[in-house]
Backbone and ligand atoms as CSV (ligand in chain L), in Angstrom:
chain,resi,resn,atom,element,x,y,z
A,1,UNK,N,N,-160.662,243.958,236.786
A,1,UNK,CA,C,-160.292,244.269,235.382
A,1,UNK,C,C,-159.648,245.654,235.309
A,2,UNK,N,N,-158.581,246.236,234.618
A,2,UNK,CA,C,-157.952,247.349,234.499
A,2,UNK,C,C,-157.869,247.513,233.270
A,3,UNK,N,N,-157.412,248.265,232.567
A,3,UNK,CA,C,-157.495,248.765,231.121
A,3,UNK,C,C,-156.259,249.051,231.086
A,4,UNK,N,N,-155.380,248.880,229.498
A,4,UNK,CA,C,-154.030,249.480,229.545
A,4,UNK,C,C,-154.468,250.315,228.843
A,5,UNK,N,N,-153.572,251.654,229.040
A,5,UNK,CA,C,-153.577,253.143,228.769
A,5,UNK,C,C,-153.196,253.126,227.801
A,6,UNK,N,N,-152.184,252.373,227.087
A,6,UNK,CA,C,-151.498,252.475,225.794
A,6,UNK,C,C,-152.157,252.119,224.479
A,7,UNK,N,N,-153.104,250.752,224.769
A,7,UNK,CA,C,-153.805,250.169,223.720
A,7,UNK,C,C,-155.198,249.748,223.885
A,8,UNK,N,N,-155.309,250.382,225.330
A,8,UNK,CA,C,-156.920,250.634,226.050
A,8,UNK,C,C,-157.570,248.749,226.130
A,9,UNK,N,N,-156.412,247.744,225.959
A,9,UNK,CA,C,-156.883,246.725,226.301
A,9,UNK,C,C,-157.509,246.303,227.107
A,10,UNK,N,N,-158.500,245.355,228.117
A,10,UNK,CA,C,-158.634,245.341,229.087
A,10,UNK,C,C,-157.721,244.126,229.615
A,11,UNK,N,N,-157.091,243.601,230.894
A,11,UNK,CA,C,-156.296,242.829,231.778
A,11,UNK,C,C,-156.851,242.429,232.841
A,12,UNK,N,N,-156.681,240.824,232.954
A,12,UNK,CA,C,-157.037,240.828,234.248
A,12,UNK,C,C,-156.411,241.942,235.161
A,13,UNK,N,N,-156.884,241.861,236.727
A,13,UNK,CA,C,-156.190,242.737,237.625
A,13,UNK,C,C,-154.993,242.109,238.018
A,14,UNK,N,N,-154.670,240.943,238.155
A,14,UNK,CA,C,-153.519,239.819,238.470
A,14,UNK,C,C,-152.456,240.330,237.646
A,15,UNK,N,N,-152.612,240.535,236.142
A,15,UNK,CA,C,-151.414,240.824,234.993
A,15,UNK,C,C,-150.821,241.613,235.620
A,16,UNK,N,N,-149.239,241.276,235.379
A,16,UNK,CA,C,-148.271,242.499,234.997
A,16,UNK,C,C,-148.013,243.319,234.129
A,17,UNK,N,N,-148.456,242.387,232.858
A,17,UNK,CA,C,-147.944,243.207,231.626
A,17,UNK,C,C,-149.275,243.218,230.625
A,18,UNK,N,N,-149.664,243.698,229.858
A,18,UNK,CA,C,-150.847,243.968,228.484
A,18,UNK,C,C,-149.649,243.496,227.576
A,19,UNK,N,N,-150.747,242.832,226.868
A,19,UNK,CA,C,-150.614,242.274,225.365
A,19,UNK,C,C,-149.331,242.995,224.774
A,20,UNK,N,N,-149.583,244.242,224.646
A,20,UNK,CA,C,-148.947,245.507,223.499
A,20,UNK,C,C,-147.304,245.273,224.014
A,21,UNK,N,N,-147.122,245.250,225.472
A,21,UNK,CA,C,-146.226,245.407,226.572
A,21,UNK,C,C,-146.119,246.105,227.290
A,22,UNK,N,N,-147.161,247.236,227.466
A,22,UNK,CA,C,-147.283,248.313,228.306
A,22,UNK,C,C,-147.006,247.279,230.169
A,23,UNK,N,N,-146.148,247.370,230.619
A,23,UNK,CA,C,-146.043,246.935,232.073
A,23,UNK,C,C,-146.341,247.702,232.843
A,24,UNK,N,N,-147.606,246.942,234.007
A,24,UNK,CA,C,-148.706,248.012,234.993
A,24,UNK,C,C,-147.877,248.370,236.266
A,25,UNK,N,N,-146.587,248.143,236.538
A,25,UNK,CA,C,-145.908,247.877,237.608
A,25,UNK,C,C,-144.956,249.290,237.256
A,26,UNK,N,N,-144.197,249.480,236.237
A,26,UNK,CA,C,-143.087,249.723,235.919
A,26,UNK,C,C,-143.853,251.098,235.037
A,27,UNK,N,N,-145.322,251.056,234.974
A,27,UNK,CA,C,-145.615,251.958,234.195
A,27,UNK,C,C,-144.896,252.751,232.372
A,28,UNK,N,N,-144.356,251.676,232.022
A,28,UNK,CA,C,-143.248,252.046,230.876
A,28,UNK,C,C,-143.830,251.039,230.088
A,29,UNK,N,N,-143.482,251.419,228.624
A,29,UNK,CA,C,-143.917,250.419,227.554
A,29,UNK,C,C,-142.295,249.212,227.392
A,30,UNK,N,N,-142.609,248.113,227.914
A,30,UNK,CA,C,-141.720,246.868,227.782
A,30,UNK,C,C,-141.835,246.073,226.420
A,31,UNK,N,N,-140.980,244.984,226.587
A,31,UNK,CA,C,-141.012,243.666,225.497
A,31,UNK,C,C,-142.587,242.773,226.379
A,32,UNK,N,N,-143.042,242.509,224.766
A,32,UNK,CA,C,-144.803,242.178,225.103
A,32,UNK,C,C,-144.081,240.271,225.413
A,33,UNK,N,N,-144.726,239.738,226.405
A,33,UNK,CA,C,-144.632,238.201,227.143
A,33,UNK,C,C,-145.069,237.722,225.877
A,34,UNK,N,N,-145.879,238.321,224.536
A,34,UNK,CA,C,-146.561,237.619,223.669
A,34,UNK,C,C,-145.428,237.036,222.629
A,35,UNK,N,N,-144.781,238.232,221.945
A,35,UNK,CA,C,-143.789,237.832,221.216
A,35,UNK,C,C,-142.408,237.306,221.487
A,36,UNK,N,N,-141.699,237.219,223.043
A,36,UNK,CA,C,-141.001,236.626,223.276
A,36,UNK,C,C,-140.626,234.967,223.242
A,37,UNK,N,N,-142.239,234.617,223.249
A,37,UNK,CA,C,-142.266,232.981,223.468
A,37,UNK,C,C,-141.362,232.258,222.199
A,38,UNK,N,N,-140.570,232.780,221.631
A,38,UNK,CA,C,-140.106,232.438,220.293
A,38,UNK,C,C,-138.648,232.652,220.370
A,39,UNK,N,N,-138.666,234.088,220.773
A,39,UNK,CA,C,-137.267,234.930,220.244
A,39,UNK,C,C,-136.317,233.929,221.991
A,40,UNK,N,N,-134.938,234.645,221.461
A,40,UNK,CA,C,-134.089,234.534,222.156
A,40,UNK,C,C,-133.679,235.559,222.747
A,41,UNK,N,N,-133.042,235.143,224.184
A,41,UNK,CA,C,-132.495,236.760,224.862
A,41,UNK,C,C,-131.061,236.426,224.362
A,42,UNK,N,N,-130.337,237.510,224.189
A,42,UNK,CA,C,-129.255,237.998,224.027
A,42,UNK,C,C,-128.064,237.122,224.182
A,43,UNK,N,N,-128.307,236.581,225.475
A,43,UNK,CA,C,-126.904,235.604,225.982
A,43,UNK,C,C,-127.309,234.386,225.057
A,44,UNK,N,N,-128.610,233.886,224.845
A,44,UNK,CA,C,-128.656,232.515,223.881
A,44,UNK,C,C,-128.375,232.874,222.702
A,45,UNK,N,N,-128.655,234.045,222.488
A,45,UNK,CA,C,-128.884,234.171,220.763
A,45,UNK,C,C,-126.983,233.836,220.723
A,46,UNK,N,N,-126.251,234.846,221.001
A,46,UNK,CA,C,-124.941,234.603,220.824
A,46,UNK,C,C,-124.240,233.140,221.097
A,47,UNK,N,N,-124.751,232.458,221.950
A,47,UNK,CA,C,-124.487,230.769,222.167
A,47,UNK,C,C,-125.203,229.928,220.865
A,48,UNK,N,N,-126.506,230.181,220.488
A,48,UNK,CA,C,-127.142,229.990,219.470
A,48,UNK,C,C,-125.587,230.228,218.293
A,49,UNK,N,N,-125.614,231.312,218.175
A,49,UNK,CA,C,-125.441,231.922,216.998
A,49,UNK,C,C,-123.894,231.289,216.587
A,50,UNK,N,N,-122.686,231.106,217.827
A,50,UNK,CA,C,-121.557,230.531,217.728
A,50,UNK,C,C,-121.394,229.040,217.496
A,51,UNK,N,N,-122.623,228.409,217.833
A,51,UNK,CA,C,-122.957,226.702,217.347
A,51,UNK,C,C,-123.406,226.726,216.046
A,52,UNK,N,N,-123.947,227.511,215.706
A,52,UNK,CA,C,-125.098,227.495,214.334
A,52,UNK,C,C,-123.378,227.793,213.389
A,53,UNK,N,N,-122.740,228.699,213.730
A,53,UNK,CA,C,-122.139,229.441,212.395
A,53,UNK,C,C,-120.707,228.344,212.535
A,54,UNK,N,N,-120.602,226.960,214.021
A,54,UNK,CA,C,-119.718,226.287,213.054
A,54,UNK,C,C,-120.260,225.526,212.319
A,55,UNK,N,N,-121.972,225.484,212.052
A,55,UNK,CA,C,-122.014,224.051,211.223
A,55,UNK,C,C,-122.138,225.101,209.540
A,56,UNK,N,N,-122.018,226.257,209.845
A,56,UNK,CA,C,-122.401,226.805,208.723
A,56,UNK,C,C,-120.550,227.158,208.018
A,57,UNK,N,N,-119.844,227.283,208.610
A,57,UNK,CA,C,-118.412,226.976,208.239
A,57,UNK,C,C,-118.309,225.176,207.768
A,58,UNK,N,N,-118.989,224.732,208.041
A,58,UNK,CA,C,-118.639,223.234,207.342
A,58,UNK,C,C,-119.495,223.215,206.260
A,59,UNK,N,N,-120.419,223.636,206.161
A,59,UNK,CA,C,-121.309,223.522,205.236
A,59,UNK,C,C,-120.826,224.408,203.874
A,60,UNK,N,N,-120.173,225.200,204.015
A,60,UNK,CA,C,-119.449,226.508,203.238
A,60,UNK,C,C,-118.042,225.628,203.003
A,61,UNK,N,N,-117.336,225.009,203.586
A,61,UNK,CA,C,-116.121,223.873,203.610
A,61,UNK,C,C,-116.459,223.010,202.359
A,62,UNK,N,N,-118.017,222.340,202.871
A,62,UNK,CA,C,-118.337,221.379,201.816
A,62,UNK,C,C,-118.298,222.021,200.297
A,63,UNK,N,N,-119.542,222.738,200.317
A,63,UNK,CA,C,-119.906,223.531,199.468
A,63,UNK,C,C,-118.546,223.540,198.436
A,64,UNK,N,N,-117.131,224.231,198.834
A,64,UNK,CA,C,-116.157,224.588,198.559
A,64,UNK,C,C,-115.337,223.587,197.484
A,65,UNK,N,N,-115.724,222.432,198.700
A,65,UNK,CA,C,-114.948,220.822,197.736
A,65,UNK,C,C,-115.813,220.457,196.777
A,66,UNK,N,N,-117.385,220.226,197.092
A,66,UNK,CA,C,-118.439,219.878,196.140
A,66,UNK,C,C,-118.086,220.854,195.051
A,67,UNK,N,N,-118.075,222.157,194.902
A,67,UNK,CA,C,-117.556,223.003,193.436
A,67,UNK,C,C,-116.020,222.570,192.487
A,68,UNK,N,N,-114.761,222.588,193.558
A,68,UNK,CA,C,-114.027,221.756,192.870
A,68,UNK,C,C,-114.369,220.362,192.216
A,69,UNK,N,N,-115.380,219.979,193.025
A,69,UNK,CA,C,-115.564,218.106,192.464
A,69,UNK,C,C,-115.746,218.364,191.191
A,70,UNK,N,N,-116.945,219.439,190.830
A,70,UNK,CA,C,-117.713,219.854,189.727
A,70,UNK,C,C,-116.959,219.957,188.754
A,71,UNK,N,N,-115.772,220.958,188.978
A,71,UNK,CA,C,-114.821,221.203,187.697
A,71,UNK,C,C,-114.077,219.849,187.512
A,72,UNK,N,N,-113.492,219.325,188.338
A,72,UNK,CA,C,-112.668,218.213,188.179
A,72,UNK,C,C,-113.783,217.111,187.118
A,73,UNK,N,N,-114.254,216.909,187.462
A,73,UNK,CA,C,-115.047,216.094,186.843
A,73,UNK,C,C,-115.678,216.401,185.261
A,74,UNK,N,N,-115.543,217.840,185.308
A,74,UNK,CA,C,-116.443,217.866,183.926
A,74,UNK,C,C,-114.777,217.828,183.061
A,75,UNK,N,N,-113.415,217.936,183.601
A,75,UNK,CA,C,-112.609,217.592,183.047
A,75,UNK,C,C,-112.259,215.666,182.834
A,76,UNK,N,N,-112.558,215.141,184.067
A,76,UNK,CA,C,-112.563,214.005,184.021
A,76,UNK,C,C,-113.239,212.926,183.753
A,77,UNK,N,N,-114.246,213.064,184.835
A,77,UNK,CA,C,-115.673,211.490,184.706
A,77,UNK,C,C,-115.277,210.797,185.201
A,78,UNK,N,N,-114.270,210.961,186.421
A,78,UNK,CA,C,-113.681,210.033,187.369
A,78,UNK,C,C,-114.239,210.195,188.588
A,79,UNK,N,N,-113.922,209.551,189.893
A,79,UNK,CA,C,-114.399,209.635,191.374
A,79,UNK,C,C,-115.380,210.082,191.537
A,80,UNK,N,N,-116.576,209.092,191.290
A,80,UNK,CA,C,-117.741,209.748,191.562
A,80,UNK,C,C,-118.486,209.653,193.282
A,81,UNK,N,N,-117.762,208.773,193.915
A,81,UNK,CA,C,-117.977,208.256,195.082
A,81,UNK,C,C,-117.707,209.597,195.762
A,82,UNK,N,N,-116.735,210.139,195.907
A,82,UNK,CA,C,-115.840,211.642,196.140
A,82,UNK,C,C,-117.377,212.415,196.186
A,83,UNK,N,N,-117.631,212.545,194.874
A,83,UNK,CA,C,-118.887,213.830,194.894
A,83,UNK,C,C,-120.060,213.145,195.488
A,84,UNK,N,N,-120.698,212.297,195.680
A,84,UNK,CA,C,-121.778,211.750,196.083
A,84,UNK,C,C,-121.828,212.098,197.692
A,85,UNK,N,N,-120.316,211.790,198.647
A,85,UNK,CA,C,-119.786,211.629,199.603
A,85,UNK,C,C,-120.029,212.873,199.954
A,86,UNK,N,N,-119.244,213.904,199.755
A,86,UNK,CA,C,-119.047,215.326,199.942
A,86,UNK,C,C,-120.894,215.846,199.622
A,87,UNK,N,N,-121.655,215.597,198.802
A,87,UNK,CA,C,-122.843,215.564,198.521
A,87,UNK,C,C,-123.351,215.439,199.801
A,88,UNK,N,N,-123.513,214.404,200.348
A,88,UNK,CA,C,-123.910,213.716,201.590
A,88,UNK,C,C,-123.785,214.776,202.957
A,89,UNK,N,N,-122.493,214.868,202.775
A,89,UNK,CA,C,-121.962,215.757,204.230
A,89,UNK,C,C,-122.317,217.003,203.624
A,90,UNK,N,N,-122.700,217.167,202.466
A,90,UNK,CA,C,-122.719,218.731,202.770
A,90,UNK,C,C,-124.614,218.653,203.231
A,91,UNK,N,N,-125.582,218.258,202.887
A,91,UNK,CA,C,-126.741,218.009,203.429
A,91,UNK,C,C,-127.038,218.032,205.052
A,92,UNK,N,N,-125.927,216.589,205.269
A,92,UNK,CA,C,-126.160,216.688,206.547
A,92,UNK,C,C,-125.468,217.421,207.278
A,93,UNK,N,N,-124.587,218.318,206.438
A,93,UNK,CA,C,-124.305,219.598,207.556
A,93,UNK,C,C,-125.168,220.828,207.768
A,94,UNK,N,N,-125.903,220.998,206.594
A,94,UNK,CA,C,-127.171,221.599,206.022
A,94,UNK,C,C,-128.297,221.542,207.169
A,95,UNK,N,N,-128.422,219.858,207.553
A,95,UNK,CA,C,-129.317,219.850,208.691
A,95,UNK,C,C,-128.858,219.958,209.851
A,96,UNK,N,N,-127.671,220.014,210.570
A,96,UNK,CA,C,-127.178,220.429,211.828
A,96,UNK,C,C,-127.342,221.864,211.531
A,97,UNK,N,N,-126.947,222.549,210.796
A,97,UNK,CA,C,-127.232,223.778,210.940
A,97,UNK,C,C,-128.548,224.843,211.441
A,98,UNK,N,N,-129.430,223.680,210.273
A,98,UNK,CA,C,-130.577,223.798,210.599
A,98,UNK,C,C,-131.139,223.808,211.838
A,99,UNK,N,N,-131.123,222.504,212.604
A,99,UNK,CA,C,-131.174,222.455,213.985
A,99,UNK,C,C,-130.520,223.391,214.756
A,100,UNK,N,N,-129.690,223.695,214.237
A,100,UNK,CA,C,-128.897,224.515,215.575
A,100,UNK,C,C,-129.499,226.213,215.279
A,101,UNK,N,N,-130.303,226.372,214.685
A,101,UNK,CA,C,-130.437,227.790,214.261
A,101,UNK,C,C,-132.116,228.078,215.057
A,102,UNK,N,N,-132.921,226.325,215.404
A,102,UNK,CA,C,-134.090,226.433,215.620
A,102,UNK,C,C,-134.925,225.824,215.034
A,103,UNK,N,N,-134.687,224.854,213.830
A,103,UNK,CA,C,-135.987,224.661,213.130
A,103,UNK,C,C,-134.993,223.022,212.998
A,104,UNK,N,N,-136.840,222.397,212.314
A,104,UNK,CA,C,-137.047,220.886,211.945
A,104,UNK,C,C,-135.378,220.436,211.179
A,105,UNK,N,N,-134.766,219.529,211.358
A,105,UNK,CA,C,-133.881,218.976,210.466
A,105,UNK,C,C,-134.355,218.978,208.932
A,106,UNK,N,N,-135.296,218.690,208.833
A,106,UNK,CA,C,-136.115,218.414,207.312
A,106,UNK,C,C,-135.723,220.105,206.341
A,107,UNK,N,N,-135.608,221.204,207.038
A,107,UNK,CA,C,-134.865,222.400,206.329
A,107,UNK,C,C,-133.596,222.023,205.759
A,108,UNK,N,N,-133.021,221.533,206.452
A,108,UNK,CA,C,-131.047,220.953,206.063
A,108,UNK,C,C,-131.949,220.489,204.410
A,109,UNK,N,N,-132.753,219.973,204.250
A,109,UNK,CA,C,-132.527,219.279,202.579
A,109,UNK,C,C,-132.913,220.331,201.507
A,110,UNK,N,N,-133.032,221.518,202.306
A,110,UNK,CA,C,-132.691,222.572,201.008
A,110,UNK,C,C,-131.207,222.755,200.339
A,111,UNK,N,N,-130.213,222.243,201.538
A,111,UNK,CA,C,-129.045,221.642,200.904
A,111,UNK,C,C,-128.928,220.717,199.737
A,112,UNK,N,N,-129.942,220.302,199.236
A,112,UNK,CA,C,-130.139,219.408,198.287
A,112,UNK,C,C,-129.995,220.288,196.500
A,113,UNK,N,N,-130.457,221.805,197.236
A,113,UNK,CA,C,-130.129,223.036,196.306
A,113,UNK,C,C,-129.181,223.670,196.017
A,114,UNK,N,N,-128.471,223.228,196.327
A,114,UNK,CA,C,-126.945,223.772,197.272
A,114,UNK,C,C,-126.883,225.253,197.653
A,115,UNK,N,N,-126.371,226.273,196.451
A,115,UNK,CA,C,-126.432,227.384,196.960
A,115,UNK,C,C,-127.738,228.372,197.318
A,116,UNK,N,N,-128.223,227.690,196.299
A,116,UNK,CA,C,-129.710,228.789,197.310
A,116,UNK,C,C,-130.713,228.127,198.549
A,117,UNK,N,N,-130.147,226.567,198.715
A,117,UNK,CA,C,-130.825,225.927,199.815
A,117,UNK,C,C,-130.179,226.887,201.350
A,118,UNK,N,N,-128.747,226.858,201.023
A,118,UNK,CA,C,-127.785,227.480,201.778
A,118,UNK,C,C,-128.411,228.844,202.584
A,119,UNK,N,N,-128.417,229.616,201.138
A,119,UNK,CA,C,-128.859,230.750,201.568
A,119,UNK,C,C,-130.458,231.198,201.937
A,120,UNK,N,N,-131.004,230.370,201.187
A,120,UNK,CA,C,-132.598,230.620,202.441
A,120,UNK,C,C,-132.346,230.191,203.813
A,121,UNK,N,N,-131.142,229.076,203.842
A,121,UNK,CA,C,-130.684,228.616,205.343
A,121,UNK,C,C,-130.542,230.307,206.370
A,122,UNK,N,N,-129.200,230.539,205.426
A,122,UNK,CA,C,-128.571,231.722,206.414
A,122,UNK,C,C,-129.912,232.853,206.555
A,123,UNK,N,N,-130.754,232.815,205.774
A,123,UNK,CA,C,-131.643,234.005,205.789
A,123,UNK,C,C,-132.613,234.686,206.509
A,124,UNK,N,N,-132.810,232.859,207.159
A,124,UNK,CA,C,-134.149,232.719,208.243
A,124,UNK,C,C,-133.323,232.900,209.610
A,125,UNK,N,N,-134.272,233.481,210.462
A,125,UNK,CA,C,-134.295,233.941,211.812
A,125,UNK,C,C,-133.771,233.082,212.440
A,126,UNK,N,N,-132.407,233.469,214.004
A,126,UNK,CA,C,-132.778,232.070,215.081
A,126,UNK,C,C,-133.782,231.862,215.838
A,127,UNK,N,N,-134.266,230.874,216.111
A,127,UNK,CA,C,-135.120,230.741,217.010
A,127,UNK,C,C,-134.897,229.867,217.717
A,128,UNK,N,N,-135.915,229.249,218.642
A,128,UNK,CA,C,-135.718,228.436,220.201
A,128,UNK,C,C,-136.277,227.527,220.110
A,129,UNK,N,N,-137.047,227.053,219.565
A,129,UNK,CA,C,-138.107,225.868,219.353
A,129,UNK,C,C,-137.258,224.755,218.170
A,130,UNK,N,N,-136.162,223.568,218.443
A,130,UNK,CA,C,-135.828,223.020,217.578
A,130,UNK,C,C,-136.671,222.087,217.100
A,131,UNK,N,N,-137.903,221.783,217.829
A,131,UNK,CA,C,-138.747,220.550,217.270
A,131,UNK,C,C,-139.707,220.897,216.305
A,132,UNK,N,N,-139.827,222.308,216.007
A,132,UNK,CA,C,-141.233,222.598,215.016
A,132,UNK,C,C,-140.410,222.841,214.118
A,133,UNK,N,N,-141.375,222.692,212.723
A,133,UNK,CA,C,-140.969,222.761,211.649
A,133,UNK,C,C,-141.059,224.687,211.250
L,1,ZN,ZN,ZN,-151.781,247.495,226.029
């Protein structure tokens, strides 16, 4: 058993690293093994981040036509298939996004809110785990 100096934890003797991240090897305070299990390193986040932001350019595309539908319509009361359609894709672009950012598809139906489903979208963290909610 050894103790880390930083947060006086105790460690097995086997560990490399304490909880906090103090590393027994390198003697320097590191990134803790605890909170990484989530995050992304650097090279994914940016691969992450260039998949995620085209579904978030389609979703912002949709968004775009779904608002024209809006005006057109409160002038008209025509093509409703049009808005239902565009409705549709903008959701399920809502949930690729979703997925691609880290989380359950079942987030995409805050698209169902449109603009503030959107933006709790863009708001939340990427992460690595696409199967949990
Ligand atoms: Zn420690």
């Amino acid at each position: 058993m050894k103790s880390c100096p930083k947060c006086k934890l105790g460690s097995p003797d086997e560990a490399t690293r304490c909880d906090c991240g103090y590393d027994f090897e390198t003697k320097k305070l590191e990134k803790s093994y605890l909170v990484s299990a989530d995050a992304l390193s650097l090279e994914e986040l940016s691969k992450v981040k260039s998949k995620a932001n085209n579904w978030l350019a389609a979703c912002l595309l949709t968004l775009f036509f779904h608002t024209l539908y809006l005006f057109y319509v409160l002038g008209d009361g025509s093509a409703p298939v049009f808005g239902i359609l565009i409705s549709i894709l903008f959701v399920f672009f809502c949930c690729q996004y979703a997925v691609a950012k880290g989380y359950n598809w079942v987030w995409g139906l805050w698209g169902l809110v449109t603009f503030l489903g959107l933006a709790l979208l863009v708001s939340k963290p990427y992460r690595k785990a696409p199967s949990r909610i």
